[in-house]
C-alpha positions in Angstrom: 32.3 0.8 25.8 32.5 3.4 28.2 29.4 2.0 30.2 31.3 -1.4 31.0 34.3 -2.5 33.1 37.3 -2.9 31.5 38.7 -5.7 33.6 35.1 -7.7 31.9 37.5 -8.7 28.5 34.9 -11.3 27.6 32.0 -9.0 27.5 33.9 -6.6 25.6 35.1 -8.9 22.9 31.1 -10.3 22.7 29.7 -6.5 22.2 32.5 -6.2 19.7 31.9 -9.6 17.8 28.2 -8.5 17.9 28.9 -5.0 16.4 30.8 -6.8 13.8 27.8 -8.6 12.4 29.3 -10.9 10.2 29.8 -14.7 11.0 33.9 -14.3 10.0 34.3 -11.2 11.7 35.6 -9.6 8.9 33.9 -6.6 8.8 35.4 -5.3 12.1 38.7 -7.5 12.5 41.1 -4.9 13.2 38.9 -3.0 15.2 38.0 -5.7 17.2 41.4 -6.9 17.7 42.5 -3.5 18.7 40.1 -2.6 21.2 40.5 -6.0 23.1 44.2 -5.3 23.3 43.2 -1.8 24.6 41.2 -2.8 26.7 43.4 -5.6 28.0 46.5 -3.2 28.7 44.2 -0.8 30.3 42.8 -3.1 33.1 46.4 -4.7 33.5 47.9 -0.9 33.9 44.6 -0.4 36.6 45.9 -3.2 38.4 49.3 -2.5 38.6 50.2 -6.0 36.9 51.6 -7.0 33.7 49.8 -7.6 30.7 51.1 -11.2 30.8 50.5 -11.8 34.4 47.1 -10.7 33.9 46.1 -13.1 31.2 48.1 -16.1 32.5 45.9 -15.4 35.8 42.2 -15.4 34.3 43.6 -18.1 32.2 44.6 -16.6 29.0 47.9 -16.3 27.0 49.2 -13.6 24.7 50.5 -15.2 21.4 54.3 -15.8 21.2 56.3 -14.4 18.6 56.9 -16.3 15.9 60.6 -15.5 13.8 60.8 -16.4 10.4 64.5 -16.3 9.4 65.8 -16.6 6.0 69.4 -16.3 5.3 71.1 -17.0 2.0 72.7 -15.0 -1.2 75.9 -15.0 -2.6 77.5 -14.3 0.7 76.2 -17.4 2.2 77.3 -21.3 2.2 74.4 -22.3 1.3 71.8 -20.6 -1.4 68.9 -20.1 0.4 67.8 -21.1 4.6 64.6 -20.8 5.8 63.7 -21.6 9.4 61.1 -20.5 12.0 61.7 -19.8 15.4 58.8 -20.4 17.9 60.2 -19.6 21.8 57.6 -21.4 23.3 59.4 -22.0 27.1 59.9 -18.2 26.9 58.1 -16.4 30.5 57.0 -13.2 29.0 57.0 -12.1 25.6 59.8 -9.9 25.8 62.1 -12.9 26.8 60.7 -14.7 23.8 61.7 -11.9 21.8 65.4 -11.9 23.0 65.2 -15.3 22.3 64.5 -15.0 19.1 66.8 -12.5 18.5 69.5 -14.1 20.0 68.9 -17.9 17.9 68.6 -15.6 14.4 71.6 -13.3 15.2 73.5 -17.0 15.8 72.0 -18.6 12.3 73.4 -15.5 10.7 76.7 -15.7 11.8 77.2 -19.3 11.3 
């Protein structure tokens, strides 16, 4: 990897993909998945921008955070609650997280 730019993510996904070999890329998922993260914080930190900012401006989005909260027991109301929490208006992931913190810390304590 060290022969091509960083900031080229879709080039360094493909060489990955190719490496990988197999038509589900299951022979290299993790790796593949890792390096493109890597690779995607490390052109971000060489531009002085967030990792966000940086996807959202080559037209890209990093997944939001998706809560699954289950409350229930003998200390609840009810037997068993399952919900997911998806805080799609969210601006950066890290607001998305407090979001999601915030609604499940609220569903616990009603």
């Amino acid at each position: 990897m060290s022969d091509h730019a960083i900031e080229d993510q879709v080039q360094i996904d493909q060489i990955m993909i190719d490496l990988d070999g197999t038509p589900t890329r299951a022979g290299c998922a993790n790796a593949i998945l890792g390096v493109s993260l890597a690779c995607a914080k490390a052109a971000a930190d060489r531009s002085t921008c967030a990792l966000s900012l940086r996807r959202r401006h080559l037209g890209q989005t990093l997944p939001v955070p998706m809560m699954n909260i289950i409350n229930g027991g003998v200390h609840a109301t009810i037997h068993r609650f399952q919900d997911h929490d998806l805080p799609v208006g969210a601006k950066t992931f890290a607001e998305a997280l407090r979001c999601g913190s915030e609604s499940s810390t609220r569903c616990a304590a009603n």
